[in-house]
N, CA, C and O atoms as a Tinker XYZ file with bonds, in Angstrom:
   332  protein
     1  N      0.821000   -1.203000    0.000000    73     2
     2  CA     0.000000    0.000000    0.000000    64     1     3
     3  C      0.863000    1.265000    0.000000    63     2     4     5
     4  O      0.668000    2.238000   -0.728000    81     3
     5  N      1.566000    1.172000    0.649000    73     3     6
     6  CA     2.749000    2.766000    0.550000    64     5     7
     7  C      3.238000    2.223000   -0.684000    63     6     8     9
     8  O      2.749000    3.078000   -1.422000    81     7
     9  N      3.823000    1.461000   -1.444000    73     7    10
    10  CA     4.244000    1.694000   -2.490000    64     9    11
    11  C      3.145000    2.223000   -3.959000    63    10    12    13
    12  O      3.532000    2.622000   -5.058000    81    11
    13  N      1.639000    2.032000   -3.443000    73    11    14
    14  CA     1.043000    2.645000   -4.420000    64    13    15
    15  C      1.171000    4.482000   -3.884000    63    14    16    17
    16  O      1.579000    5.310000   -4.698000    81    15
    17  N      0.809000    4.851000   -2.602000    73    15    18
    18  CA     0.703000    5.991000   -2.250000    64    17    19
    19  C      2.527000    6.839000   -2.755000    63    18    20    21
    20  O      2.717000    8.043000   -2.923000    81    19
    21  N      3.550000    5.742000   -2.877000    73    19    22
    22  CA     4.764000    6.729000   -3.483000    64    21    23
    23  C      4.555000    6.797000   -4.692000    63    22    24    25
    24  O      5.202000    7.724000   -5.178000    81    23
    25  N      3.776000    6.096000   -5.639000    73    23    26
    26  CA     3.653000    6.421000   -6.867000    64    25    27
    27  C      2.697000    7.575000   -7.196000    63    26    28    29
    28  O      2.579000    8.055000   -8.323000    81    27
    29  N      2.128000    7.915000   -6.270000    73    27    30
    30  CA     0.683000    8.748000   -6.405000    64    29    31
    31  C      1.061000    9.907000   -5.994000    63    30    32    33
    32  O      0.374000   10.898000   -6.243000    81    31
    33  N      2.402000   10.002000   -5.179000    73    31    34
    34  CA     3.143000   11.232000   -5.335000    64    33    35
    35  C      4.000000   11.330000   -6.123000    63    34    36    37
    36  O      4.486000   12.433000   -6.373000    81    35
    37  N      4.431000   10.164000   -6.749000    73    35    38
    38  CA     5.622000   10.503000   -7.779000    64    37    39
    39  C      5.048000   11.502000   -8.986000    63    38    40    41
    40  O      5.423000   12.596000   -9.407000    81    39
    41  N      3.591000   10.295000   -9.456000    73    39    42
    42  CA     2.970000   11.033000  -10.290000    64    41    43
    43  C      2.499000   12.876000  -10.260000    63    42    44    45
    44  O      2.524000   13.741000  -11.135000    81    43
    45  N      2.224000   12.885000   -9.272000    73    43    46
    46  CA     1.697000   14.305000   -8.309000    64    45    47
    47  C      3.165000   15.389000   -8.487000    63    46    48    49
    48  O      3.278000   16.495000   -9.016000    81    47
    49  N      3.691000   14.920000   -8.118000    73    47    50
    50  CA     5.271000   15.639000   -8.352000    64    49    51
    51  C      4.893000   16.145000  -10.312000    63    50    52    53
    52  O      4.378000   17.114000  -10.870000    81    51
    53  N      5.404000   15.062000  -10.679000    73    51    54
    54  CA     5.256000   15.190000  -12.476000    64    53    55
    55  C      4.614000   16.415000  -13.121000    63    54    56    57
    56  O      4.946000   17.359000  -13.838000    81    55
    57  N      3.151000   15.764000  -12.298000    73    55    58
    58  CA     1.976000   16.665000  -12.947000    64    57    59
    59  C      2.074000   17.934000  -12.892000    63    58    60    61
    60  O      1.514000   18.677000  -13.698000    81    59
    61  N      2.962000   18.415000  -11.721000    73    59    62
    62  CA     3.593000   20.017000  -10.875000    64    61    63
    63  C      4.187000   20.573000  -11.857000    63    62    64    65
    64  O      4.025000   21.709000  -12.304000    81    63
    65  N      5.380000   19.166000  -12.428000    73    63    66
    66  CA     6.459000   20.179000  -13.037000    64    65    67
    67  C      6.235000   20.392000  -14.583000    63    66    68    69
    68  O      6.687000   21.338000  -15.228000    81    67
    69  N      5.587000   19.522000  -14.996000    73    67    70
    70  CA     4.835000   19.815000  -16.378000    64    69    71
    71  C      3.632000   20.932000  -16.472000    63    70    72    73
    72  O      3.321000   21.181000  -17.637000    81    71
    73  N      2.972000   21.578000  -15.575000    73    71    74
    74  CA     2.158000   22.587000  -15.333000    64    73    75
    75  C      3.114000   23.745000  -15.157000    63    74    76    77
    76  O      2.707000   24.849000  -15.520000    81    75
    77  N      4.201000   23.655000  -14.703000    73    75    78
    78  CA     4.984000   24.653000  -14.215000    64    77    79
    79  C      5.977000   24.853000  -15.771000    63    78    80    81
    80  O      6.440000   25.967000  -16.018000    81    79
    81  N      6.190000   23.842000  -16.599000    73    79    82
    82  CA     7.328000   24.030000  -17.547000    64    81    83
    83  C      5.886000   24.543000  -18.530000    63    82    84    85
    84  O      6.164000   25.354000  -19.413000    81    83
    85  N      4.380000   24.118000  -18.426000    73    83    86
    86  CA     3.728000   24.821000  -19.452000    64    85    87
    87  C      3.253000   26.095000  -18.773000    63    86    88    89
    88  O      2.143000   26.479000  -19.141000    81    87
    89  N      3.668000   26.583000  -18.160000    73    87    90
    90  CA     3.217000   28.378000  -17.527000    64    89    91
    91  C      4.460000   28.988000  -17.852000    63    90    92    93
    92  O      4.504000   30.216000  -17.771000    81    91
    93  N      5.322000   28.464000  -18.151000    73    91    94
    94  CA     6.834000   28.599000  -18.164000    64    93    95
    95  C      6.874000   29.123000  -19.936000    63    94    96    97
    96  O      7.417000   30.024000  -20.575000    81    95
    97  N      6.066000   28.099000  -20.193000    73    95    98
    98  CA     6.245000   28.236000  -21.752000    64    97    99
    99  C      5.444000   29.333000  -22.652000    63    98   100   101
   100  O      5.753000   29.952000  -23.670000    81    99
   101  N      3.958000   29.295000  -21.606000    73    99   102
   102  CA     3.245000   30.466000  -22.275000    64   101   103
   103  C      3.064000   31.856000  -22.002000    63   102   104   105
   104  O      2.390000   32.671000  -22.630000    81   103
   105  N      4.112000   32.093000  -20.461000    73   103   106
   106  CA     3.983000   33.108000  -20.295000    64   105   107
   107  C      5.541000   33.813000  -19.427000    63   106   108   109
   108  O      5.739000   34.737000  -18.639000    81   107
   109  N      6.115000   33.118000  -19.883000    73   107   110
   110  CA     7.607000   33.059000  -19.102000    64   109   111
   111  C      7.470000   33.144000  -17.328000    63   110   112   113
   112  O      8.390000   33.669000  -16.700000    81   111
   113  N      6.991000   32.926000  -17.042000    73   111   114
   114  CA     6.081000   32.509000  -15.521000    64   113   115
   115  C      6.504000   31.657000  -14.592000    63   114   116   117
   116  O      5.437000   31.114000  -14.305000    81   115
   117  N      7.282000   31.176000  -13.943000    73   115   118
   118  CA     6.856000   29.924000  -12.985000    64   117   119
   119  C      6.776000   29.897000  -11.495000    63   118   120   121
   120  O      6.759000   28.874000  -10.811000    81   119
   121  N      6.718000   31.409000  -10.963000    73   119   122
   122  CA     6.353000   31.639000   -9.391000    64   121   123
   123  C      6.037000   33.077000   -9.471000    63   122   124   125
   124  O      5.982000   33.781000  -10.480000    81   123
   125  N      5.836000   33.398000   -8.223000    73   123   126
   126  CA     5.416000   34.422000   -7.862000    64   125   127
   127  C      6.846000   36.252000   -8.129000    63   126   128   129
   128  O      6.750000   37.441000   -8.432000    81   127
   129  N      7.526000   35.623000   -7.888000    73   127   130
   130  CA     8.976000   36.589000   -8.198000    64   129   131
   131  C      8.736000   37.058000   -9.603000    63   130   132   133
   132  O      8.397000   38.145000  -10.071000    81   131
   133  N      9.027000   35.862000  -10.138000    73   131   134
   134  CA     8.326000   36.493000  -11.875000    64   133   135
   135  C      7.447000   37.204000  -12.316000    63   134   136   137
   136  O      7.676000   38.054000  -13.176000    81   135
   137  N      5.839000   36.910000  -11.619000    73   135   138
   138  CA     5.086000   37.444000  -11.491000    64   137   139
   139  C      5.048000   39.086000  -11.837000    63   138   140   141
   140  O      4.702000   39.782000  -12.791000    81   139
   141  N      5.724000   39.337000  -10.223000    73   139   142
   142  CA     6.197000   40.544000  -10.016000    64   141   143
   143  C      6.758000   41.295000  -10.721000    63   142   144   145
   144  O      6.435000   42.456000  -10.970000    81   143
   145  N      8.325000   40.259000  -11.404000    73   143   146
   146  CA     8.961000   40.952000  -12.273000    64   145   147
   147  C      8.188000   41.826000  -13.645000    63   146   148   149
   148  O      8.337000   43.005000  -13.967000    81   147
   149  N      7.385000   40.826000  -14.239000    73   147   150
   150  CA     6.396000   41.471000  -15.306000    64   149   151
   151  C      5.494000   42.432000  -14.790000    63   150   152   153
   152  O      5.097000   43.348000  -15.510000    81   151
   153  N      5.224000   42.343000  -13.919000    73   151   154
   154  CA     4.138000   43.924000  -13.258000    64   153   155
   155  C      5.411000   44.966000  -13.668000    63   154   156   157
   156  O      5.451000   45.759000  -14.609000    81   155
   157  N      6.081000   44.786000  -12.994000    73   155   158
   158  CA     7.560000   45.726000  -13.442000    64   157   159
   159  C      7.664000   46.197000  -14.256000    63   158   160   161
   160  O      7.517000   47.419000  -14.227000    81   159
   161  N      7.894000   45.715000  -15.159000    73   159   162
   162  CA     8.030000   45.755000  -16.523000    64   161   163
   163  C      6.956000   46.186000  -17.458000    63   162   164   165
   164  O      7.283000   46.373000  -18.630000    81   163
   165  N      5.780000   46.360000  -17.120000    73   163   166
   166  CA     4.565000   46.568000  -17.530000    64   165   167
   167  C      4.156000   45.546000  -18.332000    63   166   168   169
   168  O      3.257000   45.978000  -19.053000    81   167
   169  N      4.434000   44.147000  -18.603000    73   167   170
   170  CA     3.617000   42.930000  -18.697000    64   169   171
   171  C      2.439000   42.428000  -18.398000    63   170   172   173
   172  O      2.118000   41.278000  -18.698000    81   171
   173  N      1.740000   43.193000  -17.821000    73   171   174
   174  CA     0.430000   43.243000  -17.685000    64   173   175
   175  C     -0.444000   42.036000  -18.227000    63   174   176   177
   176  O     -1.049000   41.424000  -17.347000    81   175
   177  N     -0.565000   41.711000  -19.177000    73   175   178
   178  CA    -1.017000   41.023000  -19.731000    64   177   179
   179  C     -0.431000   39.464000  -19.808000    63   178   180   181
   180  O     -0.968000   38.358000  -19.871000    81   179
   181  N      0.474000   39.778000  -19.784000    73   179   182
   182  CA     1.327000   38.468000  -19.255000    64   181   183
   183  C      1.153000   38.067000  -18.339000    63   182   184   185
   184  O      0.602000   36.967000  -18.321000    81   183
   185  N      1.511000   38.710000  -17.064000    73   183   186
   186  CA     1.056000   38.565000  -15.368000    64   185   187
   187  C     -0.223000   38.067000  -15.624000    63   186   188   189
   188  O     -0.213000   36.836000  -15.595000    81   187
   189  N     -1.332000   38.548000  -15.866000    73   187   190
   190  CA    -2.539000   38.543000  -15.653000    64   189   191
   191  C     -2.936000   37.018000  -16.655000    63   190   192   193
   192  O     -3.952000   36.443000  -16.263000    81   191
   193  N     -2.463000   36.591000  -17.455000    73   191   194
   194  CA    -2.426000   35.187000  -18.650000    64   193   195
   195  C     -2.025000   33.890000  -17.380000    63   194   196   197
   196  O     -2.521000   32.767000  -17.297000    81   195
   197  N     -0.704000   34.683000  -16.270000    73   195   198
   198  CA    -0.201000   32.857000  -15.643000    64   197   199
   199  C     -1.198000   33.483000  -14.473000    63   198   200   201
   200  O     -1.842000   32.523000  -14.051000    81   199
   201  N     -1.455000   34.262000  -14.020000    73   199   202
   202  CA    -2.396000   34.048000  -12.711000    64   201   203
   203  C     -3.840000   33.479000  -13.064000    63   202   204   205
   204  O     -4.332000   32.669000  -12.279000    81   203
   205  N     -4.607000   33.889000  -14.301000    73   203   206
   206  CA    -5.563000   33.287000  -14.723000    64   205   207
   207  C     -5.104000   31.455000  -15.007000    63   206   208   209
   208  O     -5.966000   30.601000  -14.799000    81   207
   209  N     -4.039000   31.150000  -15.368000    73   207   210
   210  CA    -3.772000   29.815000  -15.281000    64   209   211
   211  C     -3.503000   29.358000  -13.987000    63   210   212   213
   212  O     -4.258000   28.450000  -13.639000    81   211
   213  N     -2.732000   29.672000  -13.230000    73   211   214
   214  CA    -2.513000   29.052000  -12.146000    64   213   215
   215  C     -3.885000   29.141000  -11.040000    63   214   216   217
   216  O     -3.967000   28.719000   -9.886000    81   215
   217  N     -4.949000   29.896000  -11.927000    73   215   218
   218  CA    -6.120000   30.065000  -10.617000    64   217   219
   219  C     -6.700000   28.842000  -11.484000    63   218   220   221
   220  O     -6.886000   27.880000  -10.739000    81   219
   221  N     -7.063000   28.553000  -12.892000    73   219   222
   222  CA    -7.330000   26.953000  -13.831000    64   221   223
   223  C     -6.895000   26.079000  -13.272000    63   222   224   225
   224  O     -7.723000   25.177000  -13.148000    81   223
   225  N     -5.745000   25.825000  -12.747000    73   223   226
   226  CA    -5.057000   24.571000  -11.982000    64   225   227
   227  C     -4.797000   24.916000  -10.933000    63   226   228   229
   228  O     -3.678000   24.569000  -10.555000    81   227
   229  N     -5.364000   25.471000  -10.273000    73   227   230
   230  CA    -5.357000   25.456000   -8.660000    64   229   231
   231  C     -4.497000   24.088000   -8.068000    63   230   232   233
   232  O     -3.378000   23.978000   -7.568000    81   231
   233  N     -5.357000   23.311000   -8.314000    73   231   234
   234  CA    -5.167000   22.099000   -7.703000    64   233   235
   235  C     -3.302000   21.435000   -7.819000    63   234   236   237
   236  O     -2.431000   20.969000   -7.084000    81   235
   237  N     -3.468000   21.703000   -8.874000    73   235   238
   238  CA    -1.388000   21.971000   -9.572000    64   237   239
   239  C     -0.534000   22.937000   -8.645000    63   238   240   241
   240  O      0.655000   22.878000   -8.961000    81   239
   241  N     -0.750000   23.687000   -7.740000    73   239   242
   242  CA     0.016000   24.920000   -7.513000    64   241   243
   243  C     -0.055000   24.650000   -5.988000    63   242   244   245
   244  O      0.097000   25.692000   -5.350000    81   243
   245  N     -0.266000   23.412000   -5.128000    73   243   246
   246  CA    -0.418000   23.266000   -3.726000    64   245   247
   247  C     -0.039000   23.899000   -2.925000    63   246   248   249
   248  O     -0.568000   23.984000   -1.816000    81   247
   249  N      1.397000   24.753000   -3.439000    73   247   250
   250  CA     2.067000   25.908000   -3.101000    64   249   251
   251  C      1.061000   26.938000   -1.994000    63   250   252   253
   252  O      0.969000   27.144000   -0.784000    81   251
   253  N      0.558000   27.298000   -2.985000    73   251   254
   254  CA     0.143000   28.155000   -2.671000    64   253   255
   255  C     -1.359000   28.053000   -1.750000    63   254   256   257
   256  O     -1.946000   29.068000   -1.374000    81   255
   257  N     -1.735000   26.982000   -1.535000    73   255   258
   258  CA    -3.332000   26.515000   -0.975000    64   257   259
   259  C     -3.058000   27.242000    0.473000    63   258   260   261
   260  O     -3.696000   28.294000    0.516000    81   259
   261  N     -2.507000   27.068000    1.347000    73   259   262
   262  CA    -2.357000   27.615000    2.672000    64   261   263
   263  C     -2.861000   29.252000    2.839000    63   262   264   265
   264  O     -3.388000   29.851000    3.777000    81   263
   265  N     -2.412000   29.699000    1.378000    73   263   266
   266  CA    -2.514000   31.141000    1.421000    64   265   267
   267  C     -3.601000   31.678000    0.583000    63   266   268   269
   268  O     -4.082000   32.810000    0.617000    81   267
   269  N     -3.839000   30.910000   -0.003000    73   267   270
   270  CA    -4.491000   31.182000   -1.469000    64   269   271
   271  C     -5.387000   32.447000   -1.420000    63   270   272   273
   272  O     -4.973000   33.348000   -2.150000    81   271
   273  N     -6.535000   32.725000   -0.718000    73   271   274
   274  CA    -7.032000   33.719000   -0.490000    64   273   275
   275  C     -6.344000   35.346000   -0.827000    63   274   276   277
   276  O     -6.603000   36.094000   -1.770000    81   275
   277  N     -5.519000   35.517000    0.166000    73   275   278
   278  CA    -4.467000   36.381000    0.415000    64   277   279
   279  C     -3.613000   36.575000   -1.278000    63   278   280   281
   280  O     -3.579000   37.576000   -1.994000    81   279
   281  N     -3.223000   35.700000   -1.424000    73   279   282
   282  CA    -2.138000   35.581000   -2.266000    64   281   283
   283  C     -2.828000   35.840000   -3.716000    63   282   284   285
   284  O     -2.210000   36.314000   -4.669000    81   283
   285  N     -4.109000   35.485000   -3.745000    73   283   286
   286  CA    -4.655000   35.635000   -5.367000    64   285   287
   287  C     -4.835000   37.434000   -5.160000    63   286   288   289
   288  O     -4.340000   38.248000   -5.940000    81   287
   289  N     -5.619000   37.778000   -3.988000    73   287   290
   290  CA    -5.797000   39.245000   -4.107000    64   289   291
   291  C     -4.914000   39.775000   -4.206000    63   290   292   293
   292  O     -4.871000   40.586000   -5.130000    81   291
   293  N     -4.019000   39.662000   -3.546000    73   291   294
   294  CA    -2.760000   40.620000   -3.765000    64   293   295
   295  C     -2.311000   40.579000   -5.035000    63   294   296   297
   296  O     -1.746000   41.552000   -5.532000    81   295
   297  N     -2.580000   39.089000   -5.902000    73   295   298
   298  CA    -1.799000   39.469000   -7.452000    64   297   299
   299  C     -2.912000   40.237000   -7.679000    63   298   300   301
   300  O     -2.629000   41.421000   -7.494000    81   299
   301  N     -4.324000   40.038000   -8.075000    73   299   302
   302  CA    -4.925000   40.506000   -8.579000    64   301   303
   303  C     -5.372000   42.442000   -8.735000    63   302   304   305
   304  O     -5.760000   43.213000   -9.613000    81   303
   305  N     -4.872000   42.501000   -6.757000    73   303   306
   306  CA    -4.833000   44.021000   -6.654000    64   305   307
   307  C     -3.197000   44.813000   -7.724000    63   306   308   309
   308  O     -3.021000   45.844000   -8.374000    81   307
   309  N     -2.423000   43.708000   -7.394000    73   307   310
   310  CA    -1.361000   44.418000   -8.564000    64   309   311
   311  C     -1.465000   44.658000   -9.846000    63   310   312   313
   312  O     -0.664000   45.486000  -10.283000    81   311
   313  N     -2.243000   44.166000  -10.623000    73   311   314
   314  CA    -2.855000   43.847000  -11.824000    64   313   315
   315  C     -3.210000   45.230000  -12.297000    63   314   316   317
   316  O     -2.654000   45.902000  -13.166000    81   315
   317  N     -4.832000   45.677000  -11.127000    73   315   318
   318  CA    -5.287000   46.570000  -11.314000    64   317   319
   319  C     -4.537000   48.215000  -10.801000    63   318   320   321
   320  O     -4.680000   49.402000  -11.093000    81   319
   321  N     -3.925000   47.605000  -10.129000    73   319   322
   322  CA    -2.724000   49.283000   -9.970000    64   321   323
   323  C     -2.112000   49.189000  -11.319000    63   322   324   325
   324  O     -1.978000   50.389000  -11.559000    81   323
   325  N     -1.662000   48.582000  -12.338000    73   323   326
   326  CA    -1.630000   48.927000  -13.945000    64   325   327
   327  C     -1.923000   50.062000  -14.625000    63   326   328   329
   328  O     -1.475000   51.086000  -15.141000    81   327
   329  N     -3.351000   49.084000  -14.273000    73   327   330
   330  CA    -4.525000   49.478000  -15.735000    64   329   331
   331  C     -4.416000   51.344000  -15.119000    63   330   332
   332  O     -5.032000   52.228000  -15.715000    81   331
């Protein structure tokens, strides 16, 4: 039985880093630092492309579940200090 439950994280792991190499890919994205960096930069639209994905796969980003609340507003309030 633990050897099915290490596969069910192995898999779980995978699924992370292939969500993370495709946020990576469509929006040069793969945490929150980056994020930022493109607000910076006035990327706007970019920022706002991986947070709309990473709020799609929630479930992918476990990272962030503890906080999630907190952490989506705050991108989202950065967003709108932009526009």
């Amino acid at each position: 039985m633990s050897e099915q439950v290490g596969l069910e994280k192995n898999e779980e792991k995978i699924m992370n880093n292939v969500t993370r190499e495709v946020a990576v890919k469509k929006f040069g994205i793969s945490r929150t630092r980056d994020f930022d960096e493109a607000i910076k930069m006035g990327e706007t639209q970019r920022a706002e492309g991986w947070l709309n994905f990473v709020a799609q796969n929630r479930a992918l980003f476990p990272e962030y579940d503890d906080i999630w609340d907190f952490w989506y507003q705050d991108r989202l309030d950065a967003i709108k200090e932009t526009v």
